[in-house]
C-alpha positions in Angstrom: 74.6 80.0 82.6 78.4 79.7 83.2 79.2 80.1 87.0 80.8 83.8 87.8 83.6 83.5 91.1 85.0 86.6 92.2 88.3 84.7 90.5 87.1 84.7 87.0 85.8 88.5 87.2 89.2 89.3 88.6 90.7 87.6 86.1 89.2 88.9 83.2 89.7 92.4 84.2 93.5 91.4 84.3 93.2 89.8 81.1 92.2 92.7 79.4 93.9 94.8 77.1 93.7 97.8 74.2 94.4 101.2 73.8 92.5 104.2 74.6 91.0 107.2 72.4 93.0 110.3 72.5 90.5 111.8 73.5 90.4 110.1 77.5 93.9 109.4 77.2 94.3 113.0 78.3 92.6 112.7 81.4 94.5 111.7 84.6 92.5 110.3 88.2 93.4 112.4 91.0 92.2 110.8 93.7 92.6 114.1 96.2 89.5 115.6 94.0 87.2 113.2 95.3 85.2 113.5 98.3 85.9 111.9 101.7 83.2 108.5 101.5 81.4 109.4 104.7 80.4 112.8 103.0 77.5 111.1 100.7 77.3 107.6 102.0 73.3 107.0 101.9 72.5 104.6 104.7 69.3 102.1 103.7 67.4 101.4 106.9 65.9 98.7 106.5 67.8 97.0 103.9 66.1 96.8 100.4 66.8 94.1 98.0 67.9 95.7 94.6 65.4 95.2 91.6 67.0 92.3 89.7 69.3 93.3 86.5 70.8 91.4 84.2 74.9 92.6 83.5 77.6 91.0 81.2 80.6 89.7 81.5 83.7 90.8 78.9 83.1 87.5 77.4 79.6 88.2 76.6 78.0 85.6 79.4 74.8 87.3 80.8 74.8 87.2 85.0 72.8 88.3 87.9 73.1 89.4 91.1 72.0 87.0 93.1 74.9 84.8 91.8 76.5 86.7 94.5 74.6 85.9 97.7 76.4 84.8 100.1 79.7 87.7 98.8 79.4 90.9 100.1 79.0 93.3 97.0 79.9 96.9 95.7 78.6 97.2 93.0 79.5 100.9 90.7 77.3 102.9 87.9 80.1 104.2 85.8 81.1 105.0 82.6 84.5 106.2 81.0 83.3 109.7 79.3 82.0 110.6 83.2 84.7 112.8 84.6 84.1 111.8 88.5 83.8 108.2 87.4 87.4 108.7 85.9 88.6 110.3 89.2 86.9 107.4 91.2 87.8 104.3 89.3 91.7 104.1 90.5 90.2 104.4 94.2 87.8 101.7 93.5 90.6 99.5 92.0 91.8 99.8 95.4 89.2 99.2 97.4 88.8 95.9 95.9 91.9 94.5 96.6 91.8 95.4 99.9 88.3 93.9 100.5 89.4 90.6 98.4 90.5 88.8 101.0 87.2 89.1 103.0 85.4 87.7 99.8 83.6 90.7 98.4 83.6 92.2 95.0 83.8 95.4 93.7 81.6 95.1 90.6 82.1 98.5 88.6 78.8 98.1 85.8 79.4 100.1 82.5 77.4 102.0 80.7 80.1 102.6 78.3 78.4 102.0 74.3 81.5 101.3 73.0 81.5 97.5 75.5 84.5 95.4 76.4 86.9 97.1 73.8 86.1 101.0 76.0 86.2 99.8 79.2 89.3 97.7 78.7 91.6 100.7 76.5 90.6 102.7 79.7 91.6 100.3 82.0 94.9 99.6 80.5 95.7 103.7 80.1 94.6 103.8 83.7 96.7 101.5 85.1 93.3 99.7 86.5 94.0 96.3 87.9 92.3 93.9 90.2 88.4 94.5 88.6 86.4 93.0 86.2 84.7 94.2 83.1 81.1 94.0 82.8 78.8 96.1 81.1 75.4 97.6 81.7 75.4 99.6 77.9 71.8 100.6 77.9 71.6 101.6 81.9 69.4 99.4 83.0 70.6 98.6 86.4 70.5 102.8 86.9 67.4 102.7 85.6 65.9 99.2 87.6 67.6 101.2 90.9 66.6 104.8 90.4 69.7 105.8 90.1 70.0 109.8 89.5 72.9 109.5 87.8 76.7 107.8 87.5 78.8 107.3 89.7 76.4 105.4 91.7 77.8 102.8 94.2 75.5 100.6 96.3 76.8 98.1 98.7 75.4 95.1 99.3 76.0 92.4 101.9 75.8 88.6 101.9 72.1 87.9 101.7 71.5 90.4 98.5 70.3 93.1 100.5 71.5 97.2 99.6 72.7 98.5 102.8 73.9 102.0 101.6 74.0 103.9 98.1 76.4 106.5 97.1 75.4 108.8 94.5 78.3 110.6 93.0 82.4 109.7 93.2 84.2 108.9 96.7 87.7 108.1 98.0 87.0 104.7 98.2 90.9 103.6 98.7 91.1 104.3 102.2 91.4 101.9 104.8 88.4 103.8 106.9 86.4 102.6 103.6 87.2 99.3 103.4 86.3 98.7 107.2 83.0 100.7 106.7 82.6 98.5 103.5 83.2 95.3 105.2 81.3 96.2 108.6 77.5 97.0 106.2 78.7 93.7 104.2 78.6 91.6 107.4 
């Protein structure tokens, strides 16, 4: 299994490239909809290692989580046709190049059906820079998590372990988010 950095996720998210359906091009991020993070942040006390899923790449290369250990994570359930996740996605774009420089990735899992080619039309018509593709198509991280639904964010510090769990979308571009982010990170 090819080795994943956080520098070949971030640059095949900035490789990407396509066009979007009509049908999402529509639909504009606002990121004043979303709720303040503190709102629905789910603390997990006493840390819980996530069940193990298997995600992939835009290139088709399978990888795990524990590839990761030692990077904090934030790791996102989303999908393009979910309206929150479409309001959220520009704030987590931000998030992760705020929290690149203290080596953890955002890690936004699709569940998109339509793969790379969805995910990458949206985004390009989103203006999305800075994350990755990868895609969870038949759910089976929100499945492996008991997720209740998408958006679902869990974060995830250095040893693999969840620390908190956000169901639903967040402002997640604020610098209050990224400290909070990096403080459960470690």
């Amino acid at each position: 299994m090819r080795a994943l950095t956080r520098r070949s996720l971030v640059t095949a998210g900035l490789a990407a490239g396509g066009t979007l359906a009509a049908a999402l091009a529509s639909r504009k991020p606002h990121a004043e909809a979303l709720e303040p993070l503190a709102e629905g942040l789910k603390l997990v006390d006493p840390p819980v290692q996530p069940a193990p899923i298997v995600f992939v790449a835009v290139d088709g290369t399978p990888h795990r989580l524990d590839e990761f250990l030692g990077h904090g994570m934030v790791v996102n359930l989303w999908a393009t046709w979910c309206v929150p996740c479409v309001s959220e996605m520009p704030a987590l774009s931000a998030l992760s190049h705020a929290l690149a420089p203290a080596d953890i990735a955002v890690l936004p899992l699709s569940s998109d059906r339509g793969g790379a080619k969805a995910v990458r039309a949206f985004f390009d018509a989103h203006d999305i820079s800075g994350l990755p593709i990868l895609l969870d198509p038949r759910g089976a991280a929100a499945d492996a998590w008991g997720a209740r639904g998408i958006p679902t964010t869990l974060i995830i510090d250095r040893k693999g372990m969840e620390r908190a769990r956000l169901e639903g979308a967040a402002d997640w571009s604020t610098p209050d988010a990224a400290a909070l982010v990096r403080r459960l990170v470690g």
